[in-house]
Phi, psi and omega in degrees: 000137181287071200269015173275320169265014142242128150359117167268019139284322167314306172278008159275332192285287194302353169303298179295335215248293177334136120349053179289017175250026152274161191280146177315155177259151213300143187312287192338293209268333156318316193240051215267299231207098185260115179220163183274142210269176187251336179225178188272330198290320188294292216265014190253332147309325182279319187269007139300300214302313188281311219277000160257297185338304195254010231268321179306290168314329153288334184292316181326292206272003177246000159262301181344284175259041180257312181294319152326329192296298193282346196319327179254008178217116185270354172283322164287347156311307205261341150285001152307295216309317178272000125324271169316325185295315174330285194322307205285330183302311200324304165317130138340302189269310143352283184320292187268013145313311052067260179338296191317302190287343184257353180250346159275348195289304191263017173272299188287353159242009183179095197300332230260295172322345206247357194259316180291331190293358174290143213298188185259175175278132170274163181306120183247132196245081193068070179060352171272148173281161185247357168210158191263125211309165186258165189250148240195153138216129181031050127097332165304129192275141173001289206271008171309305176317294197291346196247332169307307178261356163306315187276236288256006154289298200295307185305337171270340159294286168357292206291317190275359176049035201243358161331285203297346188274348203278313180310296158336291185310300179251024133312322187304309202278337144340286201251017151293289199308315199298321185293353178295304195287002195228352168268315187311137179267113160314122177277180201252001151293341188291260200348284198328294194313317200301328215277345197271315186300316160327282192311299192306298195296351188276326193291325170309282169333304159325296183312308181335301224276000000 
């Protein structure tokens, strides 16, 4: 794949759409082999290519060192947590993960609530769906959610006076990620996954029509 001709709206849409519950890739190959890009067009290719490839491993080393941060103000843990949660509802496969699990959850004490929670159905026109369905949690549209825990994240950062460590911590973790994602040499696991990942969403797509 040609990581010179995307975009960073194409690698924010595959940010969100990509699958983030495979487990991080191995410490070994994290840290295997570092060069300096040679151009720039190189190195605006090398910091796509890793920053979806590791993408699990960054997400990793940017709690890490928000929770180092935090160790001593639990008010601010739990406004990283809700934070972070927002952000993470943004994934697709994340978001209705999410649901599934909070609509089985309340399925076992009350079938009849877990029943109203299901997303509504989209529209079908001669077998066809006429839009590509919207992401839904307990029945509710997405960004309701995403935005419910953004406010009461910014409100307990306020309450907990931990703004300025929370900017530090994630300048920090920011630029951590970026000298990773701008040295690190894509390895030909890189190539591959991205190129099995491709192959999977054109075939998803295929299945649609």
């Amino acid at each position: 794949m040609d990581w010179g001709s995307v975009t960073t709206e194409d690698l924010i849409d595959a940010l969100r759409e990509v699958d983030w519950s495979a487990p991080p890739r191995p410490i070994s190959e994290f840290f295997s082999r570092f060069t300096t890009p040679k151009s720039l067009s190189k190195w605006e290719s090398r910091l796509k290519c890793n920053l979806y490839y590791y993408r699990t491993n960054y997400f990793i080393i940017v709690v890490f060192i928000l929770g180092m941060g935090f160790l001593r103000k639990p008010l601010a843990i739990l406004a990283a947590f809700l934070t972070g949660l927002s952000i993470a509802l943004l994934n697709d496969s994340f978001a209705v993960a999410f649901s599934e699990k909070v609509t089985r959850t309340i399925r076992q004490f009350s079938p009849h609530l877990a029943a109203k929670l299901r997303p509504p159905a989209a529209p079908v026109v001669r077998g066809k769906r006429t839009t590509k369905r919207a992401i839904h949690i307990c029945g509710q549209p997405r960004m309701v959610f995403v935005a419910l825990f953004a406010s009461v994240g910014c409100v307990l950062w306020f309450t907990s006076n931990s703004l300025l460590i929370v900017l530090w911590a994630l300048l920090i973790a920011l630029l951590t990620t970026l000298i990773h994602a701008s040295f690190r040499v894509p390895n030909l696991k890189a190539r591959l996954s991205t190129f099995r990942e491709e192959f999977r969403s054109a075939w998803r797509n295929y299945r649609e029509f």
